[in-house]
N, C-alpha and C positions, 0 to 999 in steps of 0.2 A: 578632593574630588567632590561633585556637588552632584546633587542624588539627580538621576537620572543622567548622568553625562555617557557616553560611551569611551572614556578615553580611559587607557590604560594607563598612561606613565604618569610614574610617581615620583616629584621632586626627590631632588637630594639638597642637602642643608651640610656645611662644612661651616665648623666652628672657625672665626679669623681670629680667635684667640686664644690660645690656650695656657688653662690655670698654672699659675707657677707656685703657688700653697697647698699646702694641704687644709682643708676648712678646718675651722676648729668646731667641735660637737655644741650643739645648743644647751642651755641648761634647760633641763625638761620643767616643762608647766605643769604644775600640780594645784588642780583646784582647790581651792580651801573647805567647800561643803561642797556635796555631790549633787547635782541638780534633782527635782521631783517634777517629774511628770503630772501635768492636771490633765485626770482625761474629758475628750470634750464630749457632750452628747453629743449623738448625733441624730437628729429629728426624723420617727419614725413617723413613715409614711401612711395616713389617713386615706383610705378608701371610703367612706362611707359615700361621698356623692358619687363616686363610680359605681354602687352596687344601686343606688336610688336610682341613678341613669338606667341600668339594666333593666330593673323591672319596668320601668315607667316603658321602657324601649320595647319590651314583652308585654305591652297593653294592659299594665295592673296600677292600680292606683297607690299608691305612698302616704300609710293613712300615719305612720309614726316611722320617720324617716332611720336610718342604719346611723345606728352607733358604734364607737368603737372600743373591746375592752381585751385585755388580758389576761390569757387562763395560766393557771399554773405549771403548765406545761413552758410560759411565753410565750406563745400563741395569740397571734391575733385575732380576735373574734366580735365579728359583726353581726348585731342586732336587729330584726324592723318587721314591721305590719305592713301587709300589703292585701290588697283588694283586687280579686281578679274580677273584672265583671260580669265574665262567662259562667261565675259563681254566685250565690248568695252570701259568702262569708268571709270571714279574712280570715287571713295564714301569716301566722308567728315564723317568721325565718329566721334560721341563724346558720351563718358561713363562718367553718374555721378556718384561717389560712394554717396549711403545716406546710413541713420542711423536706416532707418527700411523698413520693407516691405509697410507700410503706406504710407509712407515721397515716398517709390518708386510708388507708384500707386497717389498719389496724384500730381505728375508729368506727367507721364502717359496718366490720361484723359485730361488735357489740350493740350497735345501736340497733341495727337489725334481729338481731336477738331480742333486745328490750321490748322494743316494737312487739314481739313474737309474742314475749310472756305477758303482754297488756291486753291480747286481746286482740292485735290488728291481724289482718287476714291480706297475704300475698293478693293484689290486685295487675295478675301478671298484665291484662289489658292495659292498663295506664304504665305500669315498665315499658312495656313494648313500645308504646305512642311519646315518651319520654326518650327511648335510645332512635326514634327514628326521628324524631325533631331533633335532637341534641345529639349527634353520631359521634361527639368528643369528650361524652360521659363514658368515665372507666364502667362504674358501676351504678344501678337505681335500684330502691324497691321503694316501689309505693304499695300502702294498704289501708286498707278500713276496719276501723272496730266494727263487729257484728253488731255488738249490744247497744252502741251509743250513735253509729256511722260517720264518726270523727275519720280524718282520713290523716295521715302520715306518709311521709317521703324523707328520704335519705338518699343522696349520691354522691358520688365524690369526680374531681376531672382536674385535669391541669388550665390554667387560664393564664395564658402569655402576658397579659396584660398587668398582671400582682406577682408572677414568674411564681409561684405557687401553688400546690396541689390542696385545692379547695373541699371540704366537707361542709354539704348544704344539707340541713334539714328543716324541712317546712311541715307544720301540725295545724292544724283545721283552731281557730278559734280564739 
């Protein structure tokens, strides 16, 4: 039957011959050494001119383009400098890819603790302005040191495009 046909009936096939032996049994093959599998790599996929496109796409300038390395976790994790011009400074970013939205929030609140015990101060206004431009960020917190006015950011979201639940953190400097 050929795919998409509507017809129901299904040949019938009648042998014009039939065997008059019984076959006789094959002698079974037995390899002489057992084969070894080489396994192949398989070429892990390089975002960094995708994460360069983004910013550049978000009006910041690409002053030390995203690299790409791997954490101990096997994680991939991308690198880069960027210059917003709405700012006077640049901002150290780094995107993790992980394996789930879990493994991304499990990141997450530690980092936002760390943040906490350095000194930076919840800047719920710039959260806000962060989940209302980007409404497909799970989680933000931006803040600022009091003492230094360095500012930090952490979010995390799923991005279809690397089918990965992304950890971004970007630090003033």
């Amino acid at each position: 039957m050929f795919f998409g046909s509507t017809s129901t009936v299904q040949p019938t096939v009648t042998p014009s011959v039939q065997p008059t032996a019984t076959p006789t049994p094959a002698t079974p093959i037995t390899p002489s050494a057992q084969p070894t599998a080489t396994p192949t790599a398989i070429p892990a996929v390089d975002y960094s001119s995708y994460f360069d496109t983004n910013f550049v796409n978000a009006h910041a300038t690409v002053i030390q383009p995203f690299t790409k390395s791997t954490n101990e976790r096997g994680d991939s994790v991308y690198a880069g400098i960027t210059h917003n011009p709405s700012v006077s400074y640049t901002m150290t970013t780094v995107i993790e890819l992980t394996k789930s939205q879990a493994e991304a929030k499990q990141l997450y609140d530690p980092t936002v603790a760390q943040a906490l015990n350095q000194g930076f101060v919840l800047r719920s206004d710039w959260a806000a302005q962060m989940k209302a431009n980007y409404p497909g960020v799970s989680e933000v917190w931006d803040g600022q040191q009091s003492s230094t006015g360095l500012e930090f950011s952490v979010q995390y979201y799923y991005d279809a495009h690397v089918a990965s639940w992304l950890v971004v953190t970007e630090a003033q400097g």
